[in-house]
TORKOL-4160 file (C-alpha; in steps of 0.2 Angstrom, whole numbers, padded with zeros to 4 digits, m for minus):
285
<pt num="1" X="0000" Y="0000" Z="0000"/>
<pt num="2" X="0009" Y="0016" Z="m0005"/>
<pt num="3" X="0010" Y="0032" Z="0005"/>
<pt num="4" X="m0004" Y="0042" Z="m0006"/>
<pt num="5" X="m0017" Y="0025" Z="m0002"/>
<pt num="6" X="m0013" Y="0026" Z="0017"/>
<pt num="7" X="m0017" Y="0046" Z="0019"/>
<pt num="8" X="m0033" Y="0044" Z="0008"/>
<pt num="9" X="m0038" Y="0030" Z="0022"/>
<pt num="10" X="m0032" Y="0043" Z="0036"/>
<pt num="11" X="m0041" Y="0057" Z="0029"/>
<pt num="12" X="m0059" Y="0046" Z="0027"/>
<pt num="13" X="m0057" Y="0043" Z="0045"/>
<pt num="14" X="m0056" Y="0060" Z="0050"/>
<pt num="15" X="m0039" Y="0057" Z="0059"/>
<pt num="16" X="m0032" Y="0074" Z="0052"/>
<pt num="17" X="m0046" Y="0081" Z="0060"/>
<pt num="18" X="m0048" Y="0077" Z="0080"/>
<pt num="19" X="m0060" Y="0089" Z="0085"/>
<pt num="20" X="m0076" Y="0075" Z="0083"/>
<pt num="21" X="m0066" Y="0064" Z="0095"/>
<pt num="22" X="m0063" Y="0076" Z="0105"/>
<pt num="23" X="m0079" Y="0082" Z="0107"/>
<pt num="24" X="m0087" Y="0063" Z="0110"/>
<pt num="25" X="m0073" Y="0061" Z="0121"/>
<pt num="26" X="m0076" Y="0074" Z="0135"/>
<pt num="27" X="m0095" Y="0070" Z="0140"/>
<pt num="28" X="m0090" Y="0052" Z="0140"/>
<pt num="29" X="m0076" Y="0055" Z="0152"/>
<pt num="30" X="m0086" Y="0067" Z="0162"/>
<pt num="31" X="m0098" Y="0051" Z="0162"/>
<pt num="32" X="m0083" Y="0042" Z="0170"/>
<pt num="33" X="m0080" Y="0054" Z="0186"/>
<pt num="34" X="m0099" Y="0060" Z="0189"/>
<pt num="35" X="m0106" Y="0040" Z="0189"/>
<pt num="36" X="m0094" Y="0032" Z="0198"/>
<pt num="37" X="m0091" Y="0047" Z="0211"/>
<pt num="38" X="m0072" Y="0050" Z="0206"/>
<pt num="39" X="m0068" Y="0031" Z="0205"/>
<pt num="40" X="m0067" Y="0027" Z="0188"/>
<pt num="41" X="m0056" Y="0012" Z="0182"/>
<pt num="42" X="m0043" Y="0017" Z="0170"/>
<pt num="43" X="m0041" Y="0002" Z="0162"/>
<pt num="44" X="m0061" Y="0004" Z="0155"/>
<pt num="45" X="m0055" Y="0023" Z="0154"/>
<pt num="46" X="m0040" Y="0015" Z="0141"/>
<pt num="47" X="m0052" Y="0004" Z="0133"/>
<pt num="48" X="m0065" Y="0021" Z="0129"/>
<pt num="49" X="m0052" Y="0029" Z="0123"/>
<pt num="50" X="m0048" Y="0018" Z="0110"/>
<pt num="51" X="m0065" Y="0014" Z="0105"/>
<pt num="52" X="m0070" Y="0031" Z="0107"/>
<pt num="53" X="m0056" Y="0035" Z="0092"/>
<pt num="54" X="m0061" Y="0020" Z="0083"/>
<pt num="55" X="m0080" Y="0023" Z="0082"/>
<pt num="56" X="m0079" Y="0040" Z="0078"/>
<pt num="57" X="m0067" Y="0035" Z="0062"/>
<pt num="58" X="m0080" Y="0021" Z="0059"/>
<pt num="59" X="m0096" Y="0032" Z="0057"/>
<pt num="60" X="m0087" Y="0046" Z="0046"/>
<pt num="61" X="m0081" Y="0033" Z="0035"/>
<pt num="62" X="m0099" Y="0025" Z="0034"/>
<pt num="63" X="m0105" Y="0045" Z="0034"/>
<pt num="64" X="m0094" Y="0049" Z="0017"/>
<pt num="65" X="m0100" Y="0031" Z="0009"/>
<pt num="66" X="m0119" Y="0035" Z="0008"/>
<pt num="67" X="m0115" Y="0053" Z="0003"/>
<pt num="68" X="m0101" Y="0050" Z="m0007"/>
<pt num="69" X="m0114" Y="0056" Z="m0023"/>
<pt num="70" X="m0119" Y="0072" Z="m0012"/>
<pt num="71" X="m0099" Y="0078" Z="m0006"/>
<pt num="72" X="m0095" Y="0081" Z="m0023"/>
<pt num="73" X="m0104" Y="0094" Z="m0025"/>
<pt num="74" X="m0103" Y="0104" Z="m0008"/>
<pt num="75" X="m0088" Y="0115" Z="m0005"/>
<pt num="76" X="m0082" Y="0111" Z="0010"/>
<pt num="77" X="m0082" Y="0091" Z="0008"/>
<pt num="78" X="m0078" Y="0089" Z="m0012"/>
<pt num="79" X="m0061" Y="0086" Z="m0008"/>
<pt num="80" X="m0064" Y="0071" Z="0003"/>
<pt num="81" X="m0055" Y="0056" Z="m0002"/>
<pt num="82" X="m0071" Y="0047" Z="m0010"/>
<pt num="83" X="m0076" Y="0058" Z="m0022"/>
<pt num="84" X="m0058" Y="0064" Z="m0027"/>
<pt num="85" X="m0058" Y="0044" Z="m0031"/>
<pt num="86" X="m0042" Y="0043" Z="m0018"/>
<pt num="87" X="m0052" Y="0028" Z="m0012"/>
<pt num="88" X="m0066" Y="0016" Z="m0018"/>
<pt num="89" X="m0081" Y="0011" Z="m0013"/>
<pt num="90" X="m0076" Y="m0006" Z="m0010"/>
<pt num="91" X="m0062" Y="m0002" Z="0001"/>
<pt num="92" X="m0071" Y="0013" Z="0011"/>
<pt num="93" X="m0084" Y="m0004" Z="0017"/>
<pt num="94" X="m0068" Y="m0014" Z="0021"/>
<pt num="95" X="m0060" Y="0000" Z="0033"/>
<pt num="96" X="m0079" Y="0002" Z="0040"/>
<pt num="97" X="m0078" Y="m0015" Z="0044"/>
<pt num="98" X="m0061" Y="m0016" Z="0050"/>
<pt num="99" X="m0063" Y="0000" Z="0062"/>
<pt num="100" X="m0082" Y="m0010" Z="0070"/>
<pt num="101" X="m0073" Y="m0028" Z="0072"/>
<pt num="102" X="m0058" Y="m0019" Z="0081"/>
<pt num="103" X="m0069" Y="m0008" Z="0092"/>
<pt num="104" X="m0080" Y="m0022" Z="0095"/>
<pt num="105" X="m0065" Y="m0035" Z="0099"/>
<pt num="106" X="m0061" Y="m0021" Z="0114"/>
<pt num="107" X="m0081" Y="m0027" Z="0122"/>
<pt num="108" X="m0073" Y="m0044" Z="0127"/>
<pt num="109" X="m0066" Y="m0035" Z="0142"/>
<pt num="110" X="m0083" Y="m0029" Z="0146"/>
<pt num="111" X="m0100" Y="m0035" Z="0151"/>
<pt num="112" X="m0116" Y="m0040" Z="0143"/>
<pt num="113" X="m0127" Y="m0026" Z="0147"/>
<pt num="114" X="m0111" Y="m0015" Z="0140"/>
<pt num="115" X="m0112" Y="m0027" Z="0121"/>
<pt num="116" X="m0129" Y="m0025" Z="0121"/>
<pt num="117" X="m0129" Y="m0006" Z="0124"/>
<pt num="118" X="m0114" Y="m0003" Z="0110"/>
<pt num="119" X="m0124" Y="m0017" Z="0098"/>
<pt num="120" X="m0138" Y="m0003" Z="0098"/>
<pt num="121" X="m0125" Y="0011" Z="0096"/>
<pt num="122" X="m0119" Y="0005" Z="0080"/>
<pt num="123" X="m0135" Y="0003" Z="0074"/>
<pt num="124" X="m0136" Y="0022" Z="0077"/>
<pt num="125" X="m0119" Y="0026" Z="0071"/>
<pt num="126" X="m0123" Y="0017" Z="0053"/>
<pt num="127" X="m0141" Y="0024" Z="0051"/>
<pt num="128" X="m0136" Y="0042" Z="0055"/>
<pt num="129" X="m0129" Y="0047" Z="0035"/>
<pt num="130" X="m0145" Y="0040" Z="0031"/>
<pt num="131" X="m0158" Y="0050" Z="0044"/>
<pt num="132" X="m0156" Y="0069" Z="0033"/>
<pt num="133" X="m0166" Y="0059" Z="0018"/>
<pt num="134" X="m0180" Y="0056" Z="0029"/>
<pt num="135" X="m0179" Y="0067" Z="0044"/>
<pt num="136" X="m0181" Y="0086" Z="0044"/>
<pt num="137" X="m0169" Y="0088" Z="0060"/>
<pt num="138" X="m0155" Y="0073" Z="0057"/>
<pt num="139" X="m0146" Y="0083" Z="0072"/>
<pt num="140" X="m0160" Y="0072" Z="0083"/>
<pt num="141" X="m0153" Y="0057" Z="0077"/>
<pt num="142" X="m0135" Y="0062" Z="0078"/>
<pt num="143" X="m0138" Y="0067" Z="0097"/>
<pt num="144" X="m0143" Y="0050" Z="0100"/>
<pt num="145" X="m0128" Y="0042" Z="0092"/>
<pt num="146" X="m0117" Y="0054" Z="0099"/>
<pt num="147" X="m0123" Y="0053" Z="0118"/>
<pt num="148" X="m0124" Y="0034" Z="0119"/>
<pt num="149" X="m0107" Y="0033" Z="0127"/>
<pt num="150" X="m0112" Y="0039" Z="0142"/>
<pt num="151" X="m0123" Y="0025" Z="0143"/>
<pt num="152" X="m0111" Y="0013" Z="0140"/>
<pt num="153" X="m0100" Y="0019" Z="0152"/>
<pt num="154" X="m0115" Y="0018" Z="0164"/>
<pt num="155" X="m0117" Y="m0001" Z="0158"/>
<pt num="156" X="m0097" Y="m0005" Z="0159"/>
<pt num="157" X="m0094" Y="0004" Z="0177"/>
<pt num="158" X="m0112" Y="0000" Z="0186"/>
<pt num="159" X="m0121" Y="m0015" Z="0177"/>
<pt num="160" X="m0136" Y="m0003" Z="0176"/>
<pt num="161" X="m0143" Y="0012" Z="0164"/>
<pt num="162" X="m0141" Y="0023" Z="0181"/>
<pt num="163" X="m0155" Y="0038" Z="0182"/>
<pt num="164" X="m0137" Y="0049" Z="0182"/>
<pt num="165" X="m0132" Y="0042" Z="0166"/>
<pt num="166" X="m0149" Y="0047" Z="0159"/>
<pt num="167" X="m0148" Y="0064" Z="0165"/>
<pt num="168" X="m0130" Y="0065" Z="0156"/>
<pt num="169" X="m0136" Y="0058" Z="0141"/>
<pt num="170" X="m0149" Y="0069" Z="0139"/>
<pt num="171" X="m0140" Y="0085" Z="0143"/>
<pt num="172" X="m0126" Y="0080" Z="0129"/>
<pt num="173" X="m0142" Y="0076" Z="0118"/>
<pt num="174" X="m0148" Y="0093" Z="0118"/>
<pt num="175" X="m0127" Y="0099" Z="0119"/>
<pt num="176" X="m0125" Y="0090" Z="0102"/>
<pt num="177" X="m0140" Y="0096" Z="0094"/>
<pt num="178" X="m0135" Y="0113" Z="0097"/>
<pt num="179" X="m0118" Y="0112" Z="0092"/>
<pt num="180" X="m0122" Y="0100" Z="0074"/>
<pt num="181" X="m0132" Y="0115" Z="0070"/>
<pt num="182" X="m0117" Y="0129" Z="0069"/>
<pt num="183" X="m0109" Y="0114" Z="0060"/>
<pt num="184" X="m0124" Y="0113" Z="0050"/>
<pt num="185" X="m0126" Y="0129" Z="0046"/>
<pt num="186" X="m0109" Y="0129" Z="0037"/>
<pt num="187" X="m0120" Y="0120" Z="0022"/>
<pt num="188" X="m0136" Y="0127" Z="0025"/>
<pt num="189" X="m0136" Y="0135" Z="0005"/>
<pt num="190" X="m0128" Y="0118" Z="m0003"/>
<pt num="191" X="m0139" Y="0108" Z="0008"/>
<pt num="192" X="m0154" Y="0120" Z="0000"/>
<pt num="193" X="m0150" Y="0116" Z="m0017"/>
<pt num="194" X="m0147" Y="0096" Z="m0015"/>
<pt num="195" X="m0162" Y="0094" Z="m0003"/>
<pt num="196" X="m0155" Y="0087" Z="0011"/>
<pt num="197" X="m0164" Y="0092" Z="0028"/>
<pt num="198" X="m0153" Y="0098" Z="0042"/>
<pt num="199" X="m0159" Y="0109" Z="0058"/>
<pt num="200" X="m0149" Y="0125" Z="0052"/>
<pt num="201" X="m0164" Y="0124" Z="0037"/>
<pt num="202" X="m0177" Y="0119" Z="0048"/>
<pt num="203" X="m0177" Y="0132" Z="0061"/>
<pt num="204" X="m0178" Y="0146" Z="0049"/>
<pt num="205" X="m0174" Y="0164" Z="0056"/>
<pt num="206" X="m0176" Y="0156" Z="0072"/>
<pt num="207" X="m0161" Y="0144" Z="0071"/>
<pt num="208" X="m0150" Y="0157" Z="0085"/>
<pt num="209" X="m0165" Y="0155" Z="0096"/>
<pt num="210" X="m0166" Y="0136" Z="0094"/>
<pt num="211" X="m0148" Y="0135" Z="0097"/>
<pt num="212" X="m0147" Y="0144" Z="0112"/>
<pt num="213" X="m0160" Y="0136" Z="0119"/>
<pt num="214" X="m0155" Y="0119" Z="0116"/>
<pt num="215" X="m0137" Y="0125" Z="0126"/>
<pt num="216" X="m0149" Y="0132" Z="0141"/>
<pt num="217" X="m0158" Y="0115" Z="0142"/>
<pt num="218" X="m0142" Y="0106" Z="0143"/>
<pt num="219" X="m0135" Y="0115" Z="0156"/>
<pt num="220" X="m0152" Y="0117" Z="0165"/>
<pt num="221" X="m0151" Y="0095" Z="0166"/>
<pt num="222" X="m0132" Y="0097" Z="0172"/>
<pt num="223" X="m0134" Y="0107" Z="0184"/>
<pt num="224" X="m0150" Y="0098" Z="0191"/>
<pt num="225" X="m0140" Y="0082" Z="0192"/>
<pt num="226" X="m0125" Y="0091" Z="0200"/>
<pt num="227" X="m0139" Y="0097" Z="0213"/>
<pt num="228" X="m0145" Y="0079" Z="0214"/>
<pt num="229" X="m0129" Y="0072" Z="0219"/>
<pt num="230" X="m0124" Y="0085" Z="0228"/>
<pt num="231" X="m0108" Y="0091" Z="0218"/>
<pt num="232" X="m0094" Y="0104" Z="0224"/>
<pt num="233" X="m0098" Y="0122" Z="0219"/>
<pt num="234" X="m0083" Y="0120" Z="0206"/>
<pt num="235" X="m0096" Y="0112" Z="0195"/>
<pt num="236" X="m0105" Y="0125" Z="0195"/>
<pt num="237" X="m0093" Y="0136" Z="0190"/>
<pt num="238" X="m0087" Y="0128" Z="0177"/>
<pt num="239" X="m0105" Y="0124" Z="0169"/>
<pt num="240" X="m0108" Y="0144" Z="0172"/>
<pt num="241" X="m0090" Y="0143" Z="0162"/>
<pt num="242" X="m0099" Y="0132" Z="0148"/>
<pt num="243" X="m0114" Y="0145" Z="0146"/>
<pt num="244" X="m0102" Y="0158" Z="0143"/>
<pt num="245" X="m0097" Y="0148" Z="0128"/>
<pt num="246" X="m0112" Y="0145" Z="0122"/>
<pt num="247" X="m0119" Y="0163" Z="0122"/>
<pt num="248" X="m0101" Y="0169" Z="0112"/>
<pt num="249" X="m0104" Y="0155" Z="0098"/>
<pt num="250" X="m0124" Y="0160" Z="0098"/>
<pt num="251" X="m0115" Y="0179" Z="0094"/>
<pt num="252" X="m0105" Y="0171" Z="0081"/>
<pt num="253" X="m0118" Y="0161" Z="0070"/>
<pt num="254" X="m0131" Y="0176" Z="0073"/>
<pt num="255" X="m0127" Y="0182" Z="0054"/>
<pt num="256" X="m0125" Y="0163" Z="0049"/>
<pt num="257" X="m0109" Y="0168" Z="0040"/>
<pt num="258" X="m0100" Y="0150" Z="0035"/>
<pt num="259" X="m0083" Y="0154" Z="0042"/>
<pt num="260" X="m0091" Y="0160" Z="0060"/>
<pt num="261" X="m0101" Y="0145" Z="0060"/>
<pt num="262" X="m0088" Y="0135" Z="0059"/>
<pt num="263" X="m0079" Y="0145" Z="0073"/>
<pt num="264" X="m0093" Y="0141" Z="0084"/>
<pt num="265" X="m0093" Y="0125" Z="0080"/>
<pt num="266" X="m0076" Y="0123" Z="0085"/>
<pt num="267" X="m0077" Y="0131" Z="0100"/>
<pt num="268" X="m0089" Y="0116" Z="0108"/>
<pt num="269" X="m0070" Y="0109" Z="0112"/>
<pt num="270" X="m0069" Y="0120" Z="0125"/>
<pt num="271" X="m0087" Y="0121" Z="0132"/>
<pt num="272" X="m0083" Y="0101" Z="0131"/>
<pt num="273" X="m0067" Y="0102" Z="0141"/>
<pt num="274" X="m0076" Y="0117" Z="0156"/>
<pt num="275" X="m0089" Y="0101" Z="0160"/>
<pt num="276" X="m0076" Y="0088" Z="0160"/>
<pt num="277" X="m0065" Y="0098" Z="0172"/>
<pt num="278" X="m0081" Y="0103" Z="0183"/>
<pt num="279" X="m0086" Y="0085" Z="0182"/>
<pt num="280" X="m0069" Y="0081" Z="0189"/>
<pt num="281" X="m0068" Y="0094" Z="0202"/>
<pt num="282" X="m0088" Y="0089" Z="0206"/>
<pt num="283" X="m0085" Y="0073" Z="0212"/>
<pt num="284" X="m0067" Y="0076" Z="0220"/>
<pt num="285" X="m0066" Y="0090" Z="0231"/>
């Protein structure tokens, strides 16, 4: 396999760009602190890690094969290694299939209810590039998909889908929506003129108000389960921190311009990181 094959492969993962690991990483490991009250076990912190990396790569493989007839013709993903024909069809199922049996080959090391909870999440991950042909808010979908590891943490650390964990899953549903749609509205004209449904188009002139709210309701849940478990005050502060974050990217889509879109988009990595540290802290001090 020459050198040009092998960064074609690392580009359809998305390795080159770490910012959606990143940002399904730090709810998952702020899953790890808050459910097991600051006791998690690093050797299934390892194990997430991995899969965390592996799943992501998985699903933006899947993602560029069913809409490897639509990137072509958007801006911002034409230069993606399938319709640049830097890879095949054939071989973007074979990597798809690699990535899922090494992920899945990482479950031996965990329990049932923990298989059964990642069977359903890949069911998720593969039918997602598919949901904006039928849904008219995919982002509900992808909020879903990209949530579900705190429930298997949940499963993999207790044995149960705790009341907490649902509570964290939740608040990174509405977390996700919110932060998909800056992403979405990136596209919003191409996705006008291919007719593919995305939030950004379905909220209209309303799409900053949706977005903020979507933030406040994902606080709001944090900070009732923080109350509920009785967190320190540092959680607080640093979800306060995370609501500051979400208000400076709600200024930056306001005009809906691509580039600060994208900015906002960007800067979930650090809203990400404030409630990982406050979850830390929470459950610590």
């Amino acid at each position: 396999m020459n050198k040009e094959k092998l960064s074609a492969f690392f580009k359809l993962m998305r390795a080159d760009k770490p910012i959606g690991t990143a940002l399904l990483l730090w709810p998952t490991m702020s899953a790890f602190f808050v459910l097991t009250n600051g006791s998690p076990s690093p050797f299934l912190m390892c194990l997430f890690v991995l899969g965390t990396f592996l799943m992501r790569s998985a699903g933006c493989v899947i993602n560029d094969y069913f809409d490897r007839d639509f990137d072509g013709k958007v801006e911002r993903t034409k230069d993606r290694p399938l319709p640049r024909g830097q890879v095949t069809e054939e071989e973007a199922l074979i990597l798809f299939g690699l990535l899922v049996a090494i992920s899945a080959s990482l479950l031996l090391w965990m329990n049932n209810l923990t298989f059964l909870t990642a069977l359903a999440g890949l069911g998720l991950a593969v039918l997602y590039p598919l949901s904006k042909r039928f849904l008219a808010v995919p982002q509900l979908f992808l909020g879903l998909t990209f949530s579900w590891g705190i429930l298997m943490v949940s499963a993999a650390e207790t044995n149960q889908i705790s009341y907490e964990s649902l509570l964290l899953f939740t608040s990174c549903f509405f977390w996700i929506i919110a932060y998909d749609t800056a992403y979405a509205l990136c596209d919003k004209q191409d996705d006008l003129d291919l007719g593919i449904n995305s939030s950004a188009i379905y909220f209209g002139d309303y799409v900053v108000q949706f977005f903020l709210v979507f933030h406040v309701f994902s606080v709001s849940l944090l900070v009732f389960m923080a109350y509920s478990l009785k967190l320190h005050s540092a959680f607080y502060f640093f979800t306060c921190t995370a609501l500051v974050f979400a208000l400076y990217q709600s200024y930056l889509i306001k005009d809906q311009e691509s580039a600060k879109c994208l900015r906002a988009f960007k800067n979930n990595n650090w809203l990400g990181l404030s409630i990982l540290t406050g979850s830390i802290l929470g459950v610590s001090l």
